[in-house]
VEXDREN-2710 file (C-alpha; in Angstrom, 1 decimal):
% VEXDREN-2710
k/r/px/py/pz
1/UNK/142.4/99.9/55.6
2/UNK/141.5/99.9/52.1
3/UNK/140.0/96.7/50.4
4/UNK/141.5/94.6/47.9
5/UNK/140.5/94.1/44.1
6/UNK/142.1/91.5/42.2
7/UNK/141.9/91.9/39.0
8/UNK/142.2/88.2/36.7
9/UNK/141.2/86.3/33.5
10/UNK/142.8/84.5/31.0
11/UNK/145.8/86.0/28.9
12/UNK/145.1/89.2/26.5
13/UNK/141.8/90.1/28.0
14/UNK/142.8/93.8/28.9
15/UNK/143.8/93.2/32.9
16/UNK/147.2/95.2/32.9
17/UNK/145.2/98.3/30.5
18/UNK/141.9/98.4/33.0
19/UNK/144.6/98.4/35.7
20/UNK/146.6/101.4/34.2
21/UNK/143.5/103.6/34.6
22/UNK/142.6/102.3/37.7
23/UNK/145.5/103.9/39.2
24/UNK/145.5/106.7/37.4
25/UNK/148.9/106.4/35.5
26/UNK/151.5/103.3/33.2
27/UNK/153.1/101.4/35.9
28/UNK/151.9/97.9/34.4
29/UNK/153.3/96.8/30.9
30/UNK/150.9/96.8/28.2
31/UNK/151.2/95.2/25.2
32/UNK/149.7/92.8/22.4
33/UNK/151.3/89.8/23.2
34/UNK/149.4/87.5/25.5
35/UNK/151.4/86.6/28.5
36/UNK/153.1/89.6/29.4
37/UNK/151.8/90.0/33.2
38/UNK/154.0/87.1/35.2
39/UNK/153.9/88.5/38.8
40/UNK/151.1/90.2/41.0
41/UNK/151.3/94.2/40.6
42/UNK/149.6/96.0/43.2
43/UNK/148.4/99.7/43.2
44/UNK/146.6/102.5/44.8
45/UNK/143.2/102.6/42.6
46/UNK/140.1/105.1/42.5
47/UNK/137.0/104.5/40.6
48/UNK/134.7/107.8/41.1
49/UNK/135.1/108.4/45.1
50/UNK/135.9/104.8/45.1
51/UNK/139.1/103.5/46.9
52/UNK/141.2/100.4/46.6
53/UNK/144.1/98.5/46.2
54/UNK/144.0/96.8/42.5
55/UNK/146.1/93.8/42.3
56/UNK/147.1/93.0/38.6
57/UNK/147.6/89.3/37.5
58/UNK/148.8/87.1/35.1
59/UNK/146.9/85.4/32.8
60/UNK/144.8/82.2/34.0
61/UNK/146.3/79.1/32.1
62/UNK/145.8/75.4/32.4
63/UNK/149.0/73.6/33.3
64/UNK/151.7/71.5/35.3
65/UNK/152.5/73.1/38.8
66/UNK/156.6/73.1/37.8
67/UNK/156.3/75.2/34.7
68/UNK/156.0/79.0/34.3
69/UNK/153.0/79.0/33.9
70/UNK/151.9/77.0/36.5
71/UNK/154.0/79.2/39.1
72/UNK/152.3/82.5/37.3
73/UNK/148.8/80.7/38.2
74/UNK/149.7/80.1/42.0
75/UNK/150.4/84.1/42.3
76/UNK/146.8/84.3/40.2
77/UNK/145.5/82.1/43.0
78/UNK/147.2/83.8/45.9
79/UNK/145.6/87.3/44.7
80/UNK/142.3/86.1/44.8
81/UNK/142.7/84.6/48.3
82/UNK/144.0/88.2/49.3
83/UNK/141.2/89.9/47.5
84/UNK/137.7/91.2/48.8
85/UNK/136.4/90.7/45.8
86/UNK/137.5/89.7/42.1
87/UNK/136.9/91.7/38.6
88/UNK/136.9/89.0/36.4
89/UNK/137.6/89.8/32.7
90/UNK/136.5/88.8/30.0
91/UNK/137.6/89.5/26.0
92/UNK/133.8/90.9/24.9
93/UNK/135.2/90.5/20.7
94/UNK/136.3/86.6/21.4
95/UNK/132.8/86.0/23.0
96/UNK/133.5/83.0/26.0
97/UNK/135.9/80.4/25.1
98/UNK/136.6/76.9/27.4
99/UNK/139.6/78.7/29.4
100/UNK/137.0/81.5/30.8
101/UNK/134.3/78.9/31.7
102/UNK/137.6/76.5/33.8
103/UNK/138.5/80.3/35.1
104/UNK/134.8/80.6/36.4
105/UNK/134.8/77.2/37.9
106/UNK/138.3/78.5/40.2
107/UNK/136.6/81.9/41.1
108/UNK/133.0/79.7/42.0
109/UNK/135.3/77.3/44.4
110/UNK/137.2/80.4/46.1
111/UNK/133.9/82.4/47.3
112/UNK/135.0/85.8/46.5
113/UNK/132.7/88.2/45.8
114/UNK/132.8/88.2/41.9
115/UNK/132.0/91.4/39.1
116/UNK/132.2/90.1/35.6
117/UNK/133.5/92.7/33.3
118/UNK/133.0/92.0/29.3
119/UNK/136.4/94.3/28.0
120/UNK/137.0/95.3/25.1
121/UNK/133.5/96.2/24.6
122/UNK/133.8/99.7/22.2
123/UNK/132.3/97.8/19.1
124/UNK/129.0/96.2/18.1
125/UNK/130.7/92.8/18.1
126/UNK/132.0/93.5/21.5
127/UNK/128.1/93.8/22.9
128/UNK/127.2/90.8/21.4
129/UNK/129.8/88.8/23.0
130/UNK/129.3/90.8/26.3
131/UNK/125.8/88.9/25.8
132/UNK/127.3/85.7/25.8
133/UNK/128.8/86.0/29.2
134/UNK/125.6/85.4/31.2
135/UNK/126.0/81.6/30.6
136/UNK/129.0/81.9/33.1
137/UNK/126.9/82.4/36.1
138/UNK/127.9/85.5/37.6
139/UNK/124.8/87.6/36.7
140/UNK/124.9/90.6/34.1
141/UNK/128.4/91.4/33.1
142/UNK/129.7/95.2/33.2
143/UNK/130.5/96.1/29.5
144/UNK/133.4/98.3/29.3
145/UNK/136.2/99.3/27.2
146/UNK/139.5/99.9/29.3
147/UNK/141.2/101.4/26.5
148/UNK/138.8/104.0/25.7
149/UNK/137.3/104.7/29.0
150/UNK/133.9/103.5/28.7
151/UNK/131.7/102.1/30.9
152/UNK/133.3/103.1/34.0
153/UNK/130.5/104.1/35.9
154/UNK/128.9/101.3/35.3
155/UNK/132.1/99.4/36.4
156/UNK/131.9/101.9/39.6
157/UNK/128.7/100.3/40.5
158/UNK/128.8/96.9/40.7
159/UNK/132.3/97.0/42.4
160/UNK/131.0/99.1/45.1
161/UNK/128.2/96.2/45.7
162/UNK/130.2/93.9/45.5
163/UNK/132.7/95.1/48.3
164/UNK/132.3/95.1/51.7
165/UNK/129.6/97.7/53.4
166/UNK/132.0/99.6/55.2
167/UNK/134.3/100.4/52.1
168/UNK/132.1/103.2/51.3
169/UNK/132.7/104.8/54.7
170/UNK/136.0/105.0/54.8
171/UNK/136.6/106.6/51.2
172/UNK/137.2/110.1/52.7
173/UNK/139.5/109.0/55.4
174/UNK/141.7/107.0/52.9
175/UNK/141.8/109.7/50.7
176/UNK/143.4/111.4/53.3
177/UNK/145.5/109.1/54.4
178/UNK/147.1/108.5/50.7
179/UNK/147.8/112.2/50.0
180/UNK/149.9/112.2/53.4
181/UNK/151.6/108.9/52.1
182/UNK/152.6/110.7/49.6
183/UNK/154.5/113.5/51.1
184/UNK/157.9/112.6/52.3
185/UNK/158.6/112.0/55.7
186/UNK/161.6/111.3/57.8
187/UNK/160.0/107.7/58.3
188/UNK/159.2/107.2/55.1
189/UNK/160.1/104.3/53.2
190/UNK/163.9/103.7/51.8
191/UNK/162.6/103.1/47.9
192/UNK/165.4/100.1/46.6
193/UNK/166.1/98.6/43.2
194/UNK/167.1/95.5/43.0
195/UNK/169.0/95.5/39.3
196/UNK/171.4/93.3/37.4
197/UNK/171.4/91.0/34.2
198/UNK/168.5/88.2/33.4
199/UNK/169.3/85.5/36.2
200/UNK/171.1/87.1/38.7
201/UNK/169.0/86.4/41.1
202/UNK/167.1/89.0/42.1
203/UNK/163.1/87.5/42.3
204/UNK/164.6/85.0/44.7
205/UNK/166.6/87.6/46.7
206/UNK/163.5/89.4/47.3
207/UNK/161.3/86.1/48.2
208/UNK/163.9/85.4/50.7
209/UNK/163.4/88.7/52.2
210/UNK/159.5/88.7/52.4
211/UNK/159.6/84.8/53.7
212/UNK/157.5/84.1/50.9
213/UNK/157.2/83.0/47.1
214/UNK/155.6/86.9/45.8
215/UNK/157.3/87.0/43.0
216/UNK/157.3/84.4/40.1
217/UNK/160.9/82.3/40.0
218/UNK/163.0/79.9/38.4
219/UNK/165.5/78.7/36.1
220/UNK/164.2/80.5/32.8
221/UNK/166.0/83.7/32.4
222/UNK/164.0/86.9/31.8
223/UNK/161.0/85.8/34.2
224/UNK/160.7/89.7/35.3
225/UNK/159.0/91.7/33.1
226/UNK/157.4/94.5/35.1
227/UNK/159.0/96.3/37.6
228/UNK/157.3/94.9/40.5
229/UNK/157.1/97.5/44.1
230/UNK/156.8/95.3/47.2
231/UNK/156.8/96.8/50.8
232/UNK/159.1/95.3/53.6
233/UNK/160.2/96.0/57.0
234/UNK/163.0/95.5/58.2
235/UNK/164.3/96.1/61.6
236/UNK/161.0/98.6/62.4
237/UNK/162.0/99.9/59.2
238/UNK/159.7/100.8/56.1
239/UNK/161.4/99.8/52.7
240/UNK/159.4/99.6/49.2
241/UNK/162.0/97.0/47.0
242/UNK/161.3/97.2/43.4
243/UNK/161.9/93.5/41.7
244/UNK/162.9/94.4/37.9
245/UNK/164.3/92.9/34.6
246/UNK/167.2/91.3/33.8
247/UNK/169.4/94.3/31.3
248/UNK/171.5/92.7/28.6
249/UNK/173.6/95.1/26.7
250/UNK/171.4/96.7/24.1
251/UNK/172.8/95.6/21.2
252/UNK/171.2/92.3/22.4
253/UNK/168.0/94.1/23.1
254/UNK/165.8/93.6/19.9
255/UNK/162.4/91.9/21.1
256/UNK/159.9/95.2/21.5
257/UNK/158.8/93.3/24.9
258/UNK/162.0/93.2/26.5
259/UNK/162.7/96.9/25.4
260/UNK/159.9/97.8/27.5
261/UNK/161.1/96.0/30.5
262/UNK/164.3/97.4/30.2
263/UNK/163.0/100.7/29.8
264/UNK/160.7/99.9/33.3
265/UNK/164.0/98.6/35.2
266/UNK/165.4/101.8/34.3
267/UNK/162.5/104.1/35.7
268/UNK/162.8/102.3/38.7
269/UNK/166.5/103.0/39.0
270/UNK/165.8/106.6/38.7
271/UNK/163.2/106.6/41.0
272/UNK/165.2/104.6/43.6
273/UNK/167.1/106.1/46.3
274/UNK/169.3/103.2/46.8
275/UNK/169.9/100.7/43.8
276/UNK/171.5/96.8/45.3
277/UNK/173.1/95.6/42.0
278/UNK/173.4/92.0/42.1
279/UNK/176.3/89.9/40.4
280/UNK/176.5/86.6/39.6
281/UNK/179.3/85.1/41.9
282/UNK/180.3/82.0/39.0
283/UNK/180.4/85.4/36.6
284/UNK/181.1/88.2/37.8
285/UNK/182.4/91.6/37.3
286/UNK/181.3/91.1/33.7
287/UNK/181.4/94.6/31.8
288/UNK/177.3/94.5/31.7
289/UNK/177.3/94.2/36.0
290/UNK/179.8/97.6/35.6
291/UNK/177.7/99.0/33.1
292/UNK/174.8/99.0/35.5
293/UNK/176.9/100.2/38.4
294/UNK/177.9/103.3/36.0
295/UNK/174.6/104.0/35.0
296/UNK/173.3/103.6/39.0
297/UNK/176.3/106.3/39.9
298/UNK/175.6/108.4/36.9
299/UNK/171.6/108.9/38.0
300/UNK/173.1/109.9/41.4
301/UNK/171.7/106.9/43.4
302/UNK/173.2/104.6/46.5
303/UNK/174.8/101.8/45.1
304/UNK/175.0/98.6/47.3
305/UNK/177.2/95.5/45.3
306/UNK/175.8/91.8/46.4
307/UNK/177.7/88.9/45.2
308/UNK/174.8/86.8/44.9
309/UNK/174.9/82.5/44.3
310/UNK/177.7/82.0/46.8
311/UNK/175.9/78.8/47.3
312/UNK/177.0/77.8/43.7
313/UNK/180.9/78.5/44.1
314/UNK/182.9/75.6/45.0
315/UNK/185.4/77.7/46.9
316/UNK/183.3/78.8/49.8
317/UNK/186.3/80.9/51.4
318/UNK/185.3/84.5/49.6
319/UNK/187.6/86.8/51.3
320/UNK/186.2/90.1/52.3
321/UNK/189.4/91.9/51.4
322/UNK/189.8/90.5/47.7
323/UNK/185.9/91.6/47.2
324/UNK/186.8/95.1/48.5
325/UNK/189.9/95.3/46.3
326/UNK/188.0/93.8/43.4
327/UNK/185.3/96.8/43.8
328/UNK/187.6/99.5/44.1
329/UNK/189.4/98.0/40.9
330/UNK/186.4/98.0/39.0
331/UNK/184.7/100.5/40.1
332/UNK/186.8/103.7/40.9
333/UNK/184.1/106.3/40.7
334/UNK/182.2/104.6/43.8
335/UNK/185.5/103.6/46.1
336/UNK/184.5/102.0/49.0
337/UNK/181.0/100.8/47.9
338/UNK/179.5/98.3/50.2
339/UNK/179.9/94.6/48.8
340/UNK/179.1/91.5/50.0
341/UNK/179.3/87.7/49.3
342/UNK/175.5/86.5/49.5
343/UNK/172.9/84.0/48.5
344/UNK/169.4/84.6/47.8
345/UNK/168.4/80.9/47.9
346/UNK/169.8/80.6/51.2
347/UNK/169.7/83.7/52.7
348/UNK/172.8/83.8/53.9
349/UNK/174.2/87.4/53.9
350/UNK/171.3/89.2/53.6
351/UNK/171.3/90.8/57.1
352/UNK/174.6/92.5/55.7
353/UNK/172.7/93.9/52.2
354/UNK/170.2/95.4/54.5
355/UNK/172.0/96.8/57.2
356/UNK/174.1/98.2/54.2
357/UNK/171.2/99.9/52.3
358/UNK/170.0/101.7/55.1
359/UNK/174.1/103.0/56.0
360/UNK/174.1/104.4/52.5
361/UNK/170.8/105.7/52.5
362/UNK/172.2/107.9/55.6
363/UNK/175.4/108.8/54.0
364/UNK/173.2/109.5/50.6
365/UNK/171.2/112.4/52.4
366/UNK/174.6/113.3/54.5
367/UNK/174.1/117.2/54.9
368/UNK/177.6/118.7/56.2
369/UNK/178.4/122.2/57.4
370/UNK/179.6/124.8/55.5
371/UNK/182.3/125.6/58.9
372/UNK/183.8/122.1/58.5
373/UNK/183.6/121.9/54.6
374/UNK/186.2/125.3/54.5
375/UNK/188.1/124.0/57.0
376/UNK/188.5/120.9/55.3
377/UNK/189.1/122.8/52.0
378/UNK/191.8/124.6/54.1
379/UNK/193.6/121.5/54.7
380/UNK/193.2/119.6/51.4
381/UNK/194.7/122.5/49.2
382/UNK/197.2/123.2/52.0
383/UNK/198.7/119.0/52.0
384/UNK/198.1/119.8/47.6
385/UNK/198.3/123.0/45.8
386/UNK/196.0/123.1/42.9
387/UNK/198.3/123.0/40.1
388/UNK/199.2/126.3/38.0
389/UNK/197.9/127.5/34.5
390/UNK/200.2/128.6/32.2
391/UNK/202.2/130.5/35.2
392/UNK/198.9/131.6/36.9
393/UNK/197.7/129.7/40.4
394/UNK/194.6/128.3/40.5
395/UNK/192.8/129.4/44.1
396/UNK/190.0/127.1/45.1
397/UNK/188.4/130.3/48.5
398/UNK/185.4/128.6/48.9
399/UNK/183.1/125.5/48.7
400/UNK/179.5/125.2/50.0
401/UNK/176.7/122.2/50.0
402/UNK/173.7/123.1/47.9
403/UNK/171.8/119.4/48.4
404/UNK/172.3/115.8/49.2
405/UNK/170.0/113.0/47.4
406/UNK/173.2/112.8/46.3
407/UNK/175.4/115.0/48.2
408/UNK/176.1/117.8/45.9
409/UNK/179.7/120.6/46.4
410/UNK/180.5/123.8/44.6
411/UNK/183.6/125.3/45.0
412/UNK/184.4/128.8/44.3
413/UNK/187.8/130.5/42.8
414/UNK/189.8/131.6/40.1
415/UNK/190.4/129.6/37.2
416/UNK/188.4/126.2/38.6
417/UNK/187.1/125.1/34.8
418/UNK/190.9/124.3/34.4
419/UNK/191.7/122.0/37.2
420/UNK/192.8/118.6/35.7
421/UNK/190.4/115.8/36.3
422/UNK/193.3/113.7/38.6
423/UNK/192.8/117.4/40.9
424/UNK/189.1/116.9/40.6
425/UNK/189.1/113.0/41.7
426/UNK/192.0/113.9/44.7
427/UNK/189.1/115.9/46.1
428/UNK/186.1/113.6/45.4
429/UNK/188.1/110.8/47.7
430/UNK/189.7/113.5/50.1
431/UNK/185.7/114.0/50.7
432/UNK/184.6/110.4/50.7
433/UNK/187.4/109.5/53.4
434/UNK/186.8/113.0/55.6
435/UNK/183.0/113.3/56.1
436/UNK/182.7/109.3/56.0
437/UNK/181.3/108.8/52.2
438/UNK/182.5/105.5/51.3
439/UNK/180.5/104.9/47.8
440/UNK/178.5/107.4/47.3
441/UNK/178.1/109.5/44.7
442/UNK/179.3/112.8/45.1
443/UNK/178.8/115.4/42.7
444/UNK/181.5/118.8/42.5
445/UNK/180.5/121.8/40.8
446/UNK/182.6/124.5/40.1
447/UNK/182.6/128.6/40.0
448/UNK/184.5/131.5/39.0
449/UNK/184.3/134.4/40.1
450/UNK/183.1/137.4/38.1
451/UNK/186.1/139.7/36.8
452/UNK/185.0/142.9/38.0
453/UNK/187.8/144.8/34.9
454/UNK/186.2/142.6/32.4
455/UNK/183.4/145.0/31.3
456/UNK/185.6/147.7/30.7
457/UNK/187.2/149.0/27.6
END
C-alpha cells in the first residue's frame, strides 16, 4: 500500500503547484489568489523511484469552526491524521510570518513525521528566507522552487527519511501495481460526475455517500472549485465520483477563478462515463439544469437526472410519473433517462441514483448483434417506409454497430444524407425501446453507397 503525503501550509505558499509536479500532470487549480484549494485533492505521486499518494490541502487559517474557512481547516486537519508524514510549506520570498509558526505549533501536537520545504526558493531573496525557517523547529528546511523544478532531489531525500522504512521496498511492486490500474478492466471503476449549477447540492450528495464530511460544505454557493476524484464502493462495486463546480451560464462567468473551475467541471464531464446531473427540486428544470444535460448528451456520456432537496419541498408527494413526463418533456434527445426525487442531506433516494448509474453504465457499453440490428431494421422500415426524394425511394439495406461508450449505428443505402431529421429521431427511439436504451445517447451515422456509373463519361 502506498504511503500518504500531505501536503499543507498557509494560503499562497505553492501546495497545489508542488502538487501538480508531483503527480506528473494539472489536476489541481493553480492560481495567484490565495485561497483557491478548499477540499483535499489526492493523487498518485513519484519523486525519483519514489512512490506516494500526495494529498493537497487548503490553506491553514486561524478561525471560527462554522465558517469556510474553519470547515477548509478541519479537511487540513483530517489530511494530516491520514498522512505518514507532512511536507510543510513554507513561502521562502515572505520569510516566516505568525500563521507559519501557529501552523508549526498544529503539526508539533499531531506527531507526524514533518519535512519543511522553503518554496519559492529560485531567487537570492528566496535563500535568505529559506534561512529563516530553522527557528521553526523542524531542522534544515528543503529549498525548492515548485514552479521551476529545483531542488527536487533534495526534496527526494528528506521525504524518503522521513517515511516509513518499508516505503522504499515496495517502490517496484507499486509501480507495478499502478500501470495495471491503469489499464481498463471489466472491474474497473464506473468514473461519475456529479454536475449541476453552484448549490445544487452536490458536495453533500457525495458526503452522504462516503458517510463522511470529505468534501468542504455549506450554505455559500461556489464552495467547489477543483474537481475533486473520490473512490466509493458500492454494492462490491468500484466507483471514482468526481465532486465539481457549480456552472452558471457563461455570460455570468467573468471571475478568471471561476473560469477555471468551470473549465475543470467540464474535463471531468468528458472524462466521465456516467455524468448524475443534479437539480434543484424548489428550481428546477431551469434552462442552465437543460443546458448541462445537452452538453452531458452531446459529449456522449450516461446521463442520470436526481431531483435533489426533496427535503426542502413542502409537497412531499413527488409523483414518479409527472417526473418521468417532466424529463421526456424537457429533454427529448435522452427519452427515458433515469430520474429520481432525492435528498442529499438525508439520504433518502440515493440507493435509487446508484443502482441507476451502474443500469446506464450497462446500457452505455450495450454491444448488439449485427443479426438482430438487420432484422430490426427489417421491421422498422417495413411498419415506416423512409420517405421519397423528389420521386426517388430512399433504401436504408444495411446498419452495423462500430462501438459503444456510447453506442454508435451506421446504416447503409441509397440517398440516407436526405432522410428528414423526424426519420432520423423515429429510428433513434425505435432503438432505444427495442434493444432496451432508455436515455442513452445513441449516435446514427449514415452511408451511401458508391455509384459504380459515376466515374464514367
Amino acid at each position: 500500500m502506498l504511503p500518504v503525503v500531505a501536503l499543507v501550509g498557509r494560503p499562497n505558499v505553492g501546495k497545489s503547484t508542488l502538487f501538480n509536479r508531483l503527480v506528473g500532470r494539472r489536476i489541481a487549480l493553480v492560481d495567484d489568489t490565495p485561497g483557491v484549494t478548499r477540499d483535499r485533492r489526492e493523487g498518485k505521486a513519484k519523486l525519483g523511484p519514489l512512490l506516494f499518494r500526495a494529498i493537497d490541502t487548503a490553506g491553514f487559517e486561524e478561525s471560527g469552526e462554522q465558517t469556510l474557512s474553519g470547515r477548509m481547516r478541519a479537511q487540513t486537519e483530517a489530511a494530516i491524521e491520514d498522512a505518514d508524514a507532512v511536507l510543510f510549506l513554507i513561502d521562502a520570498r515572505a520569510g516566516i510570518i505568525p500563521d507559519d509558526r501557529a501552523f508549526a505549533d498544529v503539526l508539533r501536537r499531531a506527531g507526524k513525521p514533518v519535512v519543511l520545504v522553503a518554496n519559492k526558493a529560485e531567487s537570492k531573496k528566496g535563500l535568505e528566507g529559506a534561512y529563516e525557517a530553522y527557528e521553526l523547529g523542524f531542522g534544515e528546511p528543503v529549498a525548492v522552487s515548485a514552479e521551476h523544478n529545483e531542488g527536487m532531489a533534495d526534496l527526494y531525500e528528506a521525504l524518503k527519511e522521513a517515511l516509513p522504512s518499508d516505503s522504499a521496498d515496495s517502490e517496484i511492486s507499486e509501480s507495478t501495481k499502478i500501470a495495471n490500474e491503469d489499464r481498463e478492466s471489466p472491474d474497473h471503476p464506473i468514473r461519475v460526475a456529479v454536475v449541476g449549477r453552484p448549490n445544487a447540492g452536490k458536495s453533500t450528495l457525495i458526503n452522504r455517500l462516503l458517510g463522511e464530511d470529505r468534501l468542504v460544505t455549506g450554505p455559500e454557493a461556489g464552495i467547489t472549485r477543483d474537481s475533486i476524484a473520490v473512490d466509493f464502493e458500492y454494492r462490491n462495486r468500484k466507483f471514482v465520483l468526481h465532486d465539481t463546480a457549480g456552472l452558471r451560464r457563461r455570460a455570468r462567468v467573468q471571475d478568471k477563478l471561476e473560469k477555471l473551475s468551470v473549465a475543470d467541471a467540464l474535463n471531468a464531464i468528458r472524462f466521465a462515463e456516467v455524468v448524475v446531473l443534479l437539480l434543484d427540486a424548489t428550481h428546477p428544470f431551469e434552462e442552465q439544469d437543460l443546458r448541462i444535460a445537452d452538453l452531458v448528451l452531446r459529449e456522449g456520456r450516461a446521463l442520470v437526472i436526481g431531483m435533489n432537496k426533496r427535503d426542502l419541498v413542502a409537497d412531499k408527494e413527488v409523483v414518479p410519473k409527472k417526473l418521468r413526463e417532466e424529463a421526456d418533456h424537457w429533454l427529448p434527445q435522452a427519452k427515458g433517462v433515469p430520474i429520481f426525487a432525492i435528498s442529499g442531506q438525508t439520504g433518502e433516494g440515493l440507493d435509487r441514483i446508484m443502482e441507476a448509474v451502474v443500469s446506464m453504465y450497462e446500457a452505455w457499453n450495450t454491444r448488439v448483434p449485427t443479426s438482430a440490428l438487420n432484422r430490426w431494421l427489417d421491421d422498422v422500415t417495413a411498419a415506416h417506409t423512409p420517405p421519397a426524394l423528389a420521386g426517388r425511394v430512399i433504401k436504408i439495406r444495411y446498419v452495423t454497430q462500430p462501438k459503444s461508450r456510447p453506442p454508435t449505428f451506421i446504416l447503409f443505402g441509397t440517398r440516407t444524407s436526405a432522410l428528414p431529421d423526424d426519420y432520423r429521431r423515429y429510428l433513434v427511439n425505435s432503438l432505444r425501446e427495442t434493444f432496451d436504451l432508455p436515455g442513452v445517447p445513441i449516435r446514427l451515422h449514415f452511408r451511401e453507397a458508391e455509384n459504380p456509373f459515376a466515374r464514367k463519361e
